[in-house]
C-alpha positions as CSV (number, residue, x, y, z in Angstrom):
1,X,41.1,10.1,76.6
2,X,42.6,11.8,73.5
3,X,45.0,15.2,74.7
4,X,44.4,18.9,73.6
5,X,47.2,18.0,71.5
6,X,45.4,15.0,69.5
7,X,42.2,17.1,69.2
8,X,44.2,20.2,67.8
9,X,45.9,18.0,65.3
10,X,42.6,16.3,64.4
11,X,40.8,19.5,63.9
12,X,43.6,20.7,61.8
13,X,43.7,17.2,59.4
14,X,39.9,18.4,59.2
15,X,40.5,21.3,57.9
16,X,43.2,20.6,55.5
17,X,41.0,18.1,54.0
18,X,38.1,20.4,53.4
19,X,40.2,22.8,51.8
20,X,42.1,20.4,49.5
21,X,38.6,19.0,48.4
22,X,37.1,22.9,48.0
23,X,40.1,23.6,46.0
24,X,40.0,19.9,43.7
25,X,36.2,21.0,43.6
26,X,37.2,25.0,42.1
27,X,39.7,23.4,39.8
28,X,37.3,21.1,38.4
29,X,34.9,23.8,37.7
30,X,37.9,25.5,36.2
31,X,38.8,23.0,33.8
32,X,34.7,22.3,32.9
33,X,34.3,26.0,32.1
34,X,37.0,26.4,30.3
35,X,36.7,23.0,28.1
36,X,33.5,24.2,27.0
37,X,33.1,25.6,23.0
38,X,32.8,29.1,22.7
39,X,29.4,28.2,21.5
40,X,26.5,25.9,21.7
41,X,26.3,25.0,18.7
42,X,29.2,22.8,17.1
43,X,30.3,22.5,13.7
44,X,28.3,19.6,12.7
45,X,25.5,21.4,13.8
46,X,25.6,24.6,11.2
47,X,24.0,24.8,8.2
48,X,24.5,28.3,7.0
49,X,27.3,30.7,7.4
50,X,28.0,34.1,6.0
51,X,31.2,35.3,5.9
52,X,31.7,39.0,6.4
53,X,35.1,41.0,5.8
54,X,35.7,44.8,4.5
55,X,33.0,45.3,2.0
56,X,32.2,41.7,0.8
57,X,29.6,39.3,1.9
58,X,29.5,35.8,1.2
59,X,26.4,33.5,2.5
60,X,26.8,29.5,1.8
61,X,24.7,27.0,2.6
62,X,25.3,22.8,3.6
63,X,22.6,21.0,1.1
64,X,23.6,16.9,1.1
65,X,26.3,17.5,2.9
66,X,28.3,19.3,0.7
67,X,28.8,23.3,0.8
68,X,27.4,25.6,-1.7
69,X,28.0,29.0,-2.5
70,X,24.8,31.0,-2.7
71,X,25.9,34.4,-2.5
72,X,28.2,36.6,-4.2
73,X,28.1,33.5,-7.1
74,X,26.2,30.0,-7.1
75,X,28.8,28.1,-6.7
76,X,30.5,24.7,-5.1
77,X,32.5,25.9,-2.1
78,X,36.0,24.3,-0.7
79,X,34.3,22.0,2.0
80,X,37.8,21.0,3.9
81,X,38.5,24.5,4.2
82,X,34.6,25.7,5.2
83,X,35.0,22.7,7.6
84,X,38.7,24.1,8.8
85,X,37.1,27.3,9.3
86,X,33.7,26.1,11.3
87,X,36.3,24.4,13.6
88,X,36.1,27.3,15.6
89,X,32.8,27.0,17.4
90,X,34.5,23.9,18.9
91,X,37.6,25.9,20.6
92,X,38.0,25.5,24.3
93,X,37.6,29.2,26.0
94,X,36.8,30.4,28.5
95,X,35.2,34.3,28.2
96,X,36.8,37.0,29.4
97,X,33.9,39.1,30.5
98,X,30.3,40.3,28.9
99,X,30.0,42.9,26.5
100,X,28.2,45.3,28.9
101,X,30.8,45.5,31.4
102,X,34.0,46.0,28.8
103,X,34.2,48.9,26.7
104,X,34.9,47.5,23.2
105,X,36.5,50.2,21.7
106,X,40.2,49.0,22.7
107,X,39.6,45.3,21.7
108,X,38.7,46.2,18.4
109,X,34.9,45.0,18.7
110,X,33.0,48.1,18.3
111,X,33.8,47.9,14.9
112,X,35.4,44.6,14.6
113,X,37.3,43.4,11.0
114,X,35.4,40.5,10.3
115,X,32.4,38.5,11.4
116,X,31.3,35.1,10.7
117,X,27.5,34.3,11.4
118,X,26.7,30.5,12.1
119,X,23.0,29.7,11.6
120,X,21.8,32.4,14.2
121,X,25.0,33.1,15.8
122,X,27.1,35.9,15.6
123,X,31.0,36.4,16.0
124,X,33.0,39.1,15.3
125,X,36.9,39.8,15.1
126,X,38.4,42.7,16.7
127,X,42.3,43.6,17.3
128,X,45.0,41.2,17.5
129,X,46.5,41.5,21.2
130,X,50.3,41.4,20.0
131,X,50.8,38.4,22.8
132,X,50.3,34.9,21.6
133,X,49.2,35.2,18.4
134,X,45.9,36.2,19.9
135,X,42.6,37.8,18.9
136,X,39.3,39.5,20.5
137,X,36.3,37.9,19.4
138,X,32.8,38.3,20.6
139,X,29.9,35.4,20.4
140,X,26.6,36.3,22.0
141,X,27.9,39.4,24.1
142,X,30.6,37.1,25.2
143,X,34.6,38.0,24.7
144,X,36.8,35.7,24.0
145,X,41.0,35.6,23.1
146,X,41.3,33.3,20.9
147,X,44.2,31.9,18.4
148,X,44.4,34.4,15.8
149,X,44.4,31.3,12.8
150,X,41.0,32.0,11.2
151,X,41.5,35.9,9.7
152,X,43.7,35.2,7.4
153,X,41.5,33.1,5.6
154,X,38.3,34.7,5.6
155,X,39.8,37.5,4.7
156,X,40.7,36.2,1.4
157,X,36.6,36.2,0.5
158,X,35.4,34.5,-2.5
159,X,39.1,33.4,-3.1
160,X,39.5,31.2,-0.1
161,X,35.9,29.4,-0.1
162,X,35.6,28.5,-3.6
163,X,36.1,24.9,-5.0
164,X,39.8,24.3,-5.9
165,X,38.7,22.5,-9.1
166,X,38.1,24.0,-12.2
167,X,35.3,22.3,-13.1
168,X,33.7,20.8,-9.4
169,X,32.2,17.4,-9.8
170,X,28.4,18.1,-9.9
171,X,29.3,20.0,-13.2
172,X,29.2,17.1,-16.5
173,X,31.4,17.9,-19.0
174,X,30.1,17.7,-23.0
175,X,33.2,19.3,-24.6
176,X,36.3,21.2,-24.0
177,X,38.0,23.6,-26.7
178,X,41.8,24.4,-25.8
179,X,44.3,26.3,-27.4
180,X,45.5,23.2,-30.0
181,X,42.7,21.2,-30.0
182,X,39.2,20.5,-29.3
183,X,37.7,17.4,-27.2
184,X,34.5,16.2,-27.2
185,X,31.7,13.3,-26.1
186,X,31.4,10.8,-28.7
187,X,27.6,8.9,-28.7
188,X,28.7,6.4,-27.0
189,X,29.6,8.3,-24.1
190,X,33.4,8.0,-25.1
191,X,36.0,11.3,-25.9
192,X,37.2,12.4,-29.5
193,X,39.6,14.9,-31.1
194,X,39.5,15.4,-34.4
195,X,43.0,17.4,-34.0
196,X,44.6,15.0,-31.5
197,X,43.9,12.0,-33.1
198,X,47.1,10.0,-31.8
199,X,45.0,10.5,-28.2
200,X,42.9,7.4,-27.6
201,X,39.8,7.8,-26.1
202,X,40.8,7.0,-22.6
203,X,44.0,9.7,-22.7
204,X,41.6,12.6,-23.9
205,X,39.1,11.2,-20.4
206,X,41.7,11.4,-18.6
207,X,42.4,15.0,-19.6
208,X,38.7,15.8,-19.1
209,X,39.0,14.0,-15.6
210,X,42.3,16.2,-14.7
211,X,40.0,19.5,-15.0
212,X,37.6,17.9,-12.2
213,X,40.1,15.9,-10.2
214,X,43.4,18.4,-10.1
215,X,43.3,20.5,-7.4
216,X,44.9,24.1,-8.0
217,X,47.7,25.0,-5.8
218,X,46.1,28.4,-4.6
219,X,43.1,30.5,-6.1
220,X,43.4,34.3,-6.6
221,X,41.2,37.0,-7.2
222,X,40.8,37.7,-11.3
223,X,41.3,41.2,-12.2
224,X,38.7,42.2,-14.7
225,X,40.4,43.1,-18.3
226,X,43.4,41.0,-17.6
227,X,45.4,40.0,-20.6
228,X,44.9,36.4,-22.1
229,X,46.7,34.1,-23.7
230,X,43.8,32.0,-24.7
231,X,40.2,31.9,-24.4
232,X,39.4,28.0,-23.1
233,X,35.4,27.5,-23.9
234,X,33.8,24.2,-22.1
235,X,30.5,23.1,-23.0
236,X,28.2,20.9,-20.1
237,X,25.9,18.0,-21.0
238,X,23.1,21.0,-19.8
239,X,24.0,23.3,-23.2
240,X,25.6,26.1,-20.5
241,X,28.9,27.3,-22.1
242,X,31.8,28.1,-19.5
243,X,34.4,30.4,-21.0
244,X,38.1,30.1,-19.3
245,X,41.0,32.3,-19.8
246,X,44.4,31.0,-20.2
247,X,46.7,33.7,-18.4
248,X,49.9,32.4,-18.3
249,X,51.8,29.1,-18.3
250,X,55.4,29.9,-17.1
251,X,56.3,30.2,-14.1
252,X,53.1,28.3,-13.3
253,X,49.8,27.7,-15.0
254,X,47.0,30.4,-14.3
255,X,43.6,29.8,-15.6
256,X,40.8,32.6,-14.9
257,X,36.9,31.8,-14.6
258,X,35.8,35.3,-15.2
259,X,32.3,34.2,-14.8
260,X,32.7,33.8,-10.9
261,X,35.8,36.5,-10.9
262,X,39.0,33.8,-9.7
263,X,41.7,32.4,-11.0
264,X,43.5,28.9,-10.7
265,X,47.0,28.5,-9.9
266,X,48.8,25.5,-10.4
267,X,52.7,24.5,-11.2
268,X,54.0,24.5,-14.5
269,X,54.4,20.8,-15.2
270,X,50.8,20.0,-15.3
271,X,50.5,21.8,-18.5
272,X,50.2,18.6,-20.4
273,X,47.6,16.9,-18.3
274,X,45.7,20.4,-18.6
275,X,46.0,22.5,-21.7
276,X,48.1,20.6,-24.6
277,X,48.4,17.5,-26.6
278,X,52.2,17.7,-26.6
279,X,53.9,14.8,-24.7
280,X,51.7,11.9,-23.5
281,X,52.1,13.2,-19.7
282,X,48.5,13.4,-19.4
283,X,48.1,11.7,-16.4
284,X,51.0,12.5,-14.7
């Protein structure tokens, strides 16, 4: 027959048991709540955003995959960094409380400084909270503190979503009149210069190809009556004329698209595979 002492010490392993199991069981509910995205939705799963900051709206739209501009401009849209920037539905959170039981003055959220609306979802930015490199957001009367890494670049508007191409892919190129020279499709679907005639075909391509392929290093806003060096005119296989604006080419090479109101930046030694026919540095 098991003593007092036995059955105390049972009882007590028991015990000690249940509670480590209640606590493994709190913790696991922990860590599922707070892997979970701050949203349902994930970033595969949106097809429209709008992008709202100060007083400027921009609404794009996924068509085949690829991201589109619809509203400020039509216009192709930077898909790594619309896909950088959707990565934020996907952010393990857990909320700090609902809406109706915070007053949202003090976070920022009553009248938050940006918003981002995915499909039928809504989230807004309020105050930074100065620890962390955190934010307030809300989603769905939820509030969340989440890394402050996505303001910045929405609140560059336009500037930050556009493509980083000067001429995106879907456009097709029929000519291209720069400063020294003009280029243009022969009939067989080759490129000519009547000015830079010790190009061959395949050099003056490549040229054409650097508009589509280069990347610029950053995109600005244009400022509307900005002085010009040059006024850059390319013509697409559709008839639509596109009229660029050489702005500068020291220290780096700025080219303006008035017509959608930016401005490519890129470094100075690309001039040659850009904008001249001096040097045969055209592809780099």
């Amino acid at each position: 027959m098991l003593s007092k002492r036995w059955i105390v010490n049972y009882v007590l392993l028991v015990l000690i048991a249940a509670l480590i199991y209640a606590g493994l069981r709190v913790d696991e509910e922990s860590v599922s709540e707070a892997s979970a995205g701050i949203s349902k939705l994930t970033a595969q799963d949106i097809d429209r955003l709008e992008i709202e900051s100060g007083d400027s709206l921009l609404k794009l739209k996924r068509s085949d995959g690829a991201w589109m501009i619809e509203a400020p401009i039509n216009w192709p849209a930077d898909g790594a960094n619309i896909e950088r920037l959707l990565g934020i539905v996907d952010i393990e959170a857990s909320a700090l409380g609902n809406a109706a039981d915070v007053d949202l003055a003090p976070l920022g959220l009553h009248h938050p400084v940006a918003a981002l609306r995915f499909n039928d979802s809504r989230l807004v930015f309020g105050t930074n909270n100065n620890i962390g490199a955190r934010r307030y957001t809300m989603i769905e009367s939820k509030i969340y503190l989440l890394p402050d890494a996505h303001l910045p670049f929405i609140s560059q508007g336009l500037a930050g979503a556009v493509d980083r191409h000067l001429l995106p892919q879907r456009f097709v190129p029929q000519s291209l009149q720069l400063p020294d020279f003009d280029i243009r499709r022969d009939d067989d679907n080759g490129w000519l210069s009547t000015q830079a005639r010790h190009f061959t075909s395949e050099q003056l391509g490549q040229l054409i190809a650097n508009w589509q392929g280069l990347e610029a290093s950053r995109i600005t806003r244009f400022t509307l009556g900005a002085a010009s060096l040059h006024v850059i005119e390319l013509q697409l296989t559709d008839g639509r004329i596109m009229e660029f604006l050489l702005i500068s080419t020291d220290p780096e090479i700025v080219i303006a698209n008035p017509q959608i109101g930016v401005q490519y930046h890129f470094q100075s030694d690309y001039h040659n595979r850009l904008i001249s026919r001096d040097g045969d540095e055209i592809s780099g």
